[in-house]
DSSP file (Angstrom, degrees, kcal/mol; ACC not computed):
  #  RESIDUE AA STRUCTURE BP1 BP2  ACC     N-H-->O    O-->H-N    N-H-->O    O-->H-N    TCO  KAPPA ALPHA  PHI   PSI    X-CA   Y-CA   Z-CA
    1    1 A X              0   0    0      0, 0.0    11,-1.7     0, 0.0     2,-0.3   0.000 360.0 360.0 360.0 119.1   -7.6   -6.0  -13.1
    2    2 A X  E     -A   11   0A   0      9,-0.2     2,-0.4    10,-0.1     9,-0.2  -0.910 360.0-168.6-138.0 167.1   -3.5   -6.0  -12.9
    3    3 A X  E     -A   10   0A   0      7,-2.6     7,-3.9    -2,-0.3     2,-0.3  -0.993  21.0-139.0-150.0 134.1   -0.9   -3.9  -13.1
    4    4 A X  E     +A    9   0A   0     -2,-0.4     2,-0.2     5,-0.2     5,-0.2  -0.808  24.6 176.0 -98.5 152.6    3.2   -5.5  -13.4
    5    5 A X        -     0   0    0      3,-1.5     3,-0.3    -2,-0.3    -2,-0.1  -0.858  69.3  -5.5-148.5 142.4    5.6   -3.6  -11.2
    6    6 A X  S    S-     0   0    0      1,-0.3     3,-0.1    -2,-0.2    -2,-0.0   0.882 131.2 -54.3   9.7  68.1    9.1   -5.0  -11.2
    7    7 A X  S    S+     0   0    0      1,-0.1     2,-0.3     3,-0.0    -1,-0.3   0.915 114.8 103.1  64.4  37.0    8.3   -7.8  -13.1
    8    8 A X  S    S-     0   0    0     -3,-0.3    -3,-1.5     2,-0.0     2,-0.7  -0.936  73.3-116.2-167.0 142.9    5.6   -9.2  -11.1
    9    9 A X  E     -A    4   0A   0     -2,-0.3     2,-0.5    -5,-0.2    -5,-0.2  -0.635  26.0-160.4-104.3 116.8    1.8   -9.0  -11.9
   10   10 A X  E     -A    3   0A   0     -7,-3.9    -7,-2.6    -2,-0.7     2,-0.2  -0.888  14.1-164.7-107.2 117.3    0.4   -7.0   -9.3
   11   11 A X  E  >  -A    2   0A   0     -2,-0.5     4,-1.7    -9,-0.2    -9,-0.2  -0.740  36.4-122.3-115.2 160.1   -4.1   -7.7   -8.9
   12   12 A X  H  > S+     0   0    0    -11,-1.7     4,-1.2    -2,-0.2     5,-0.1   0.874 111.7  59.9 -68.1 -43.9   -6.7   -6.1   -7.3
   13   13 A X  H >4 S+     0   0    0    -12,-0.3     3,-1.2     2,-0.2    -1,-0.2   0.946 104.8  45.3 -11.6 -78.7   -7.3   -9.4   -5.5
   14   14 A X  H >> S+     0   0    0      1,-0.3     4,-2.2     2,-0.2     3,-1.5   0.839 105.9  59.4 -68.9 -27.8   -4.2   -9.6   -4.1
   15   15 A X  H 3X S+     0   0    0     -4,-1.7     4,-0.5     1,-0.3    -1,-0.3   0.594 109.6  45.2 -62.3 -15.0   -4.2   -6.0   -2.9
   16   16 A X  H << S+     0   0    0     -4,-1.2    -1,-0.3    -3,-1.2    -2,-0.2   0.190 103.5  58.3-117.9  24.9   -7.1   -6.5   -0.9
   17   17 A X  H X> S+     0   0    0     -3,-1.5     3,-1.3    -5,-0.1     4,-1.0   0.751 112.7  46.0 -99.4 -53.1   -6.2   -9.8    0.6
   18   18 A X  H 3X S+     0   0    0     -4,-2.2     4,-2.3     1,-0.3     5,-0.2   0.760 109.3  53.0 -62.2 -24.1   -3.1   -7.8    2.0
   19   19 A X  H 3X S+     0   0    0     -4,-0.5     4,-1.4    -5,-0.3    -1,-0.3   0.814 107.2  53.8 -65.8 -23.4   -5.2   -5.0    3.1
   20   20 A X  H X> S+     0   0    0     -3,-1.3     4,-1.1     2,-0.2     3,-0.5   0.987 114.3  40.0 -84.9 -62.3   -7.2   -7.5    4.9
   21   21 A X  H >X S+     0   0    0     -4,-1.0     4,-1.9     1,-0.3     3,-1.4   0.815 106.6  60.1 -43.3 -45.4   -4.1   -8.8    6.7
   22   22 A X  H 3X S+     0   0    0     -4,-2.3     4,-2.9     1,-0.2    -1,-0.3   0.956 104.2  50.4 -54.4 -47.2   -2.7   -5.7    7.2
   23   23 A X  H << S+     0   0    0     -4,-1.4    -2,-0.2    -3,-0.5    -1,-0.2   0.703 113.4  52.4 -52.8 -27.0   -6.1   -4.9    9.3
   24   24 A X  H << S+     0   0    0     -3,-1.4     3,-0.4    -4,-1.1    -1,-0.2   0.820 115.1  39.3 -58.1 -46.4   -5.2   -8.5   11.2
   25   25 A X  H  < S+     0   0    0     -4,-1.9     2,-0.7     1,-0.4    -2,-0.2   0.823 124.6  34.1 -99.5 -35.1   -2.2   -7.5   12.0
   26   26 A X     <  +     0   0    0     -4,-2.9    -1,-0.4    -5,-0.5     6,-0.1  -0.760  55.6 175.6-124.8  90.1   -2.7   -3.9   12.8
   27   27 A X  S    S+     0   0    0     -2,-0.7     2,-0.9    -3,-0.4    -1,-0.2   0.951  84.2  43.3 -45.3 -61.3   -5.8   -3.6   14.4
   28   28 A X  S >> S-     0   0    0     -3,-0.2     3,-3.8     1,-0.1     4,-0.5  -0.647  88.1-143.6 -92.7 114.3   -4.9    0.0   14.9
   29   29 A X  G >4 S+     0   0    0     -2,-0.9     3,-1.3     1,-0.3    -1,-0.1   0.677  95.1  59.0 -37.5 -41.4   -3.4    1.2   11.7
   30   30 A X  G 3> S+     0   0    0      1,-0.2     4,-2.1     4,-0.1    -1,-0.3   0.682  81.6  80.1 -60.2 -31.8   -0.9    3.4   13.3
   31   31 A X  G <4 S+     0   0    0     -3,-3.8     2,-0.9     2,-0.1    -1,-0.2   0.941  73.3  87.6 -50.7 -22.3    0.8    0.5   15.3
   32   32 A X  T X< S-     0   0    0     -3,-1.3     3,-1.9    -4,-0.5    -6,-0.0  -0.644 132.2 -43.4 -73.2 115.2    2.9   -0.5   11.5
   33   33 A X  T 34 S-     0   0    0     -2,-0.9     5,-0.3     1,-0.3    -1,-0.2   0.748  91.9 -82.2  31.5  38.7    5.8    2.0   12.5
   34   34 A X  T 3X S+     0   0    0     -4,-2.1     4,-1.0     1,-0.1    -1,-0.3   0.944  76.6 163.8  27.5  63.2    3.6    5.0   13.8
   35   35 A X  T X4  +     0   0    0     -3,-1.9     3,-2.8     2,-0.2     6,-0.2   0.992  56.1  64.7 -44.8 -73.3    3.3    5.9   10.3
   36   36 A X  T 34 S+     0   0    0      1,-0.3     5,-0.1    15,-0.1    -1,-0.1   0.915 112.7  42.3 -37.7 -55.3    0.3    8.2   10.5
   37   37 A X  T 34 S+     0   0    0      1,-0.0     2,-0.4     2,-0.0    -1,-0.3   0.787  89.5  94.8 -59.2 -28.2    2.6   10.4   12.5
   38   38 A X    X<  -     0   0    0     -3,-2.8     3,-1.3    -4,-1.0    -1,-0.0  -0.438  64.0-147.5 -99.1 107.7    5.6   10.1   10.7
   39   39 A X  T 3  S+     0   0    0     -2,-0.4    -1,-0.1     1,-0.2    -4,-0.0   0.839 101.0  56.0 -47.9 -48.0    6.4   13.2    7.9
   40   40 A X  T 3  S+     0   0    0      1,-0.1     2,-1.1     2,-0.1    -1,-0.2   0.805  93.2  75.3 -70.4 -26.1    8.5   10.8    5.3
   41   41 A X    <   +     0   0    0     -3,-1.3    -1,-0.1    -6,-0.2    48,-0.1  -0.754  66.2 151.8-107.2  87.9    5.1    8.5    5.3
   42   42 A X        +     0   0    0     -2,-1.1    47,-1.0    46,-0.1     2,-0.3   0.517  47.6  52.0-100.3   3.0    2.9   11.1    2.8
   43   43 A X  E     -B   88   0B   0     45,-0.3     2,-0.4    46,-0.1    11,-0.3  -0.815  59.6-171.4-143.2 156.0    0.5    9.1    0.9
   44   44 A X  E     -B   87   0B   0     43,-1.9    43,-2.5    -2,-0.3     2,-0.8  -0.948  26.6-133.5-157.7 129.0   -2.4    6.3    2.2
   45   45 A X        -     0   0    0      7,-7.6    41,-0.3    -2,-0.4     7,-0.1  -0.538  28.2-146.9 -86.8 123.3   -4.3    4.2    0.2
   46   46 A X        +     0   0    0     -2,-0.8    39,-0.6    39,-0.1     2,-0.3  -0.573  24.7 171.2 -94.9 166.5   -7.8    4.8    1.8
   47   47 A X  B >   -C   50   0C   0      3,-1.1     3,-2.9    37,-0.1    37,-0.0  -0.985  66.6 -20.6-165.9 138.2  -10.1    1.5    1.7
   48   48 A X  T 3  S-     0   0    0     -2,-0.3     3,-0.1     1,-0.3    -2,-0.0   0.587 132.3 -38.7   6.0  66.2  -13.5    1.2    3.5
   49   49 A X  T 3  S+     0   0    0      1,-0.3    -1,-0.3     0, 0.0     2,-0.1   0.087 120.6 109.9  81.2   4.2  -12.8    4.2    6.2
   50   50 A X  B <   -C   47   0C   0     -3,-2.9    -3,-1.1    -5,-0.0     2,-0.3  -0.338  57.7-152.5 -56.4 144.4   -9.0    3.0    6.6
   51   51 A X        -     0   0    0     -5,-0.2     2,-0.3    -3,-0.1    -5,-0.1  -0.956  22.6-176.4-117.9 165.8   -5.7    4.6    5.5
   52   52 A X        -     0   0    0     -2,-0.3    -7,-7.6    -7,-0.1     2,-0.7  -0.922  35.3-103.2-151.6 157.1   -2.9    1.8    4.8
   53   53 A X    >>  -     0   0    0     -2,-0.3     4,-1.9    -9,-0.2     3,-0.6  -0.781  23.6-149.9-111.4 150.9    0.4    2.6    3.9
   54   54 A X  H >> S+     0   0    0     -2,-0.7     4,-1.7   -11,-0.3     3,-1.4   0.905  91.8  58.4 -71.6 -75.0    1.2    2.2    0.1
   55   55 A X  H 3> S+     0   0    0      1,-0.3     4,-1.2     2,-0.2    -1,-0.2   0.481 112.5  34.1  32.4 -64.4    4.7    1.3    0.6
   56   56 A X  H <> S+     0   0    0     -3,-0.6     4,-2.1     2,-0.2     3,-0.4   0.890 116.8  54.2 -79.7 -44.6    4.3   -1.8    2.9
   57   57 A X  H XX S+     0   0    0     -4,-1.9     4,-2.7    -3,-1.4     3,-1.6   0.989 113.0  42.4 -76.7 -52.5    1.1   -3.0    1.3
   58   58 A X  H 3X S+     0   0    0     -4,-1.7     4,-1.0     1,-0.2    -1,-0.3   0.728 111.7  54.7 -65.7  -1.2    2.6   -3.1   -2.3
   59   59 A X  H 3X S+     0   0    0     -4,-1.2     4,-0.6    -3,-0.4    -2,-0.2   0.507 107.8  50.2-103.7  10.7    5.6   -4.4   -1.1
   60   60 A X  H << S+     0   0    0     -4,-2.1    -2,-0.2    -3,-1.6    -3,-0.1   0.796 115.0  44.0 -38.8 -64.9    3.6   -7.4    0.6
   61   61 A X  H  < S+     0   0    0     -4,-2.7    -2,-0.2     1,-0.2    -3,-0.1   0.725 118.5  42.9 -99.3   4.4    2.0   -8.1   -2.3
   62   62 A X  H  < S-     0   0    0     -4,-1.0    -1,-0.2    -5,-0.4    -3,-0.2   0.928  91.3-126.5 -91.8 -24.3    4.8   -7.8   -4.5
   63   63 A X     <  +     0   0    0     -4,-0.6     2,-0.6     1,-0.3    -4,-0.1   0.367  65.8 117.9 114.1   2.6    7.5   -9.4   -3.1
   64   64 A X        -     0   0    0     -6,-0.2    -1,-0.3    -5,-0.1    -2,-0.2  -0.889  64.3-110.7-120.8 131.9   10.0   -6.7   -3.2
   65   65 A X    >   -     0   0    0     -2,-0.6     3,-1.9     1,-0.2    -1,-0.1   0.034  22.5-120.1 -73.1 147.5   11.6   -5.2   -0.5
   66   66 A X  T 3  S+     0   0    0      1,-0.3     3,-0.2     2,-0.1    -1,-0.2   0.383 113.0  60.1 -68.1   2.2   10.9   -1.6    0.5
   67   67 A X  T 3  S+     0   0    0      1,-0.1    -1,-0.3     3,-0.0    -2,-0.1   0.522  92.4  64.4-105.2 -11.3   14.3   -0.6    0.1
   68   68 A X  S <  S+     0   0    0     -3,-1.9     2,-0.2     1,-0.1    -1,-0.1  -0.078 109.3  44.1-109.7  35.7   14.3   -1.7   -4.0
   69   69 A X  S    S-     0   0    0     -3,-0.2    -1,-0.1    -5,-0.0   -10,-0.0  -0.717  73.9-114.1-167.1 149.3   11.5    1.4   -4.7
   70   70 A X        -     0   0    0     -2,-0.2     5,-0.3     1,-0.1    -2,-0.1  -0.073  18.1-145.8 -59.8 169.9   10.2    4.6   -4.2
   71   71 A X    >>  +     0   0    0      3,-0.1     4,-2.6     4,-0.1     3,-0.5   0.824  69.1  55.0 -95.6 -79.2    7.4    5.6   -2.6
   72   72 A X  H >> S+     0   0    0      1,-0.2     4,-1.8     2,-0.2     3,-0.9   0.601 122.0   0.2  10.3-151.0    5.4    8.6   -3.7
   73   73 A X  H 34 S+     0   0    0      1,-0.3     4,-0.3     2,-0.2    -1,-0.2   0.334 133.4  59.7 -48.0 -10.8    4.1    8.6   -7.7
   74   74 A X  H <4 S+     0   0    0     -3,-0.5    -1,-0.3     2,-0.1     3,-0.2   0.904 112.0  34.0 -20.2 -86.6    5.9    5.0   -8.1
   75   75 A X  H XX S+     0   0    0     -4,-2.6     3,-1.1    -3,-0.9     4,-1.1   0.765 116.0  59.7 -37.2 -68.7    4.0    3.5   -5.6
   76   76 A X  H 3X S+     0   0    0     -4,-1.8     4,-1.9    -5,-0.4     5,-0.3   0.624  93.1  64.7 -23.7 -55.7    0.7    5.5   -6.5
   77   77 A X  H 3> S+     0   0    0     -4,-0.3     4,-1.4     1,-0.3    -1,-0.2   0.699 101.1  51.2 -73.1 -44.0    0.4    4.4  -10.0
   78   78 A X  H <4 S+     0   0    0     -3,-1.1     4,-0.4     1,-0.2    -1,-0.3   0.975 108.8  44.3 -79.3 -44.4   -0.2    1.1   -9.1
   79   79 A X  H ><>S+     0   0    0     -4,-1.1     5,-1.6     1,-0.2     3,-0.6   0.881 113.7  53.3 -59.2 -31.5   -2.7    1.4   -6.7
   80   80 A X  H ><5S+     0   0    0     -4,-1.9     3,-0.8     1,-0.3    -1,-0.2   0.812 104.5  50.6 -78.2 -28.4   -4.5    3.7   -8.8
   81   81 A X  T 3<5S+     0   0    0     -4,-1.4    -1,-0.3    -5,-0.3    -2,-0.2   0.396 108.8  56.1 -83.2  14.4   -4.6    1.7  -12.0
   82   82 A X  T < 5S-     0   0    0     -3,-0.6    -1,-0.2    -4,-0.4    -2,-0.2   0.264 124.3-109.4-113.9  -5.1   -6.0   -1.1   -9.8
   83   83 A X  T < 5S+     0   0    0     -3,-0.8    -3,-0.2     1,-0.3    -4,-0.1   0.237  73.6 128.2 100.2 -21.4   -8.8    1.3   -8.7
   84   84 A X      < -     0   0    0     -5,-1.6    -1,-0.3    -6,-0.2     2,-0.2  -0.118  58.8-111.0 -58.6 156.1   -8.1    2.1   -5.4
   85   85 A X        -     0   0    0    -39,-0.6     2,-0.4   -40,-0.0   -39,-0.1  -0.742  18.4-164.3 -94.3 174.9   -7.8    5.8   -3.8
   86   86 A X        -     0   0    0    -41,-0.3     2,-0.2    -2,-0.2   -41,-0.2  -0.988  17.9-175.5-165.7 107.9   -4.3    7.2   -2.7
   87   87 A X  E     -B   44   0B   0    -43,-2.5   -43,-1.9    -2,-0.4     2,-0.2  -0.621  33.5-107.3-107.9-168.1   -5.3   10.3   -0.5
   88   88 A X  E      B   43   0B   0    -45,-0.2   -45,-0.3    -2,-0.2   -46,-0.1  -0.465 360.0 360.0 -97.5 173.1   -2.5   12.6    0.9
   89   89 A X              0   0    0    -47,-1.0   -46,-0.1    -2,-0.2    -1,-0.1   0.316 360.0 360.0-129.6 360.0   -2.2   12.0    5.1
């Protein structure tokens, strides 16, 4: 299962190896830029009782900086053609 987003072939694989890092690195989810709290930060891709923030994690596993896309229905698309859910926070 893949999905390209700016020219780069985005797998369900790789989306869950960076959800697993993301979980390394931020035991407590909120510690990546007090997201959860944060109004701009509206969407979370939820993954075995987690939210993660779509943003970051697809721009881990793409390669492309978080300043060269939106977030919102952008963002979404991919995770949801890869299977994932994308609740609202």
């Amino acid at each position: 299962m893949s999905f390209e987003f700016k020219g780069t072939l985005v797998t369900r694989d790789a989306v869950l190896r960076a959800l697993r890092k993301f979980e390394q690195d931020y035991p407590d989810t909120n510690d990546y830029d007090s997201w959860l709290e944060k109004k701009n930060y509206q969407y979370a891709v939820q993954f075995n009782g987690r939210l993660f923030p779509p943003k970051y994690i697809l721009s881990e596993v793409s390669g492309t900086s978080t300043k060269e896309f939106t977030g919102g229905e952008q963002t979404n698309r991919v995770f949801r053609a890869l299977g994932f859910e994308v609740v609202s926070k």
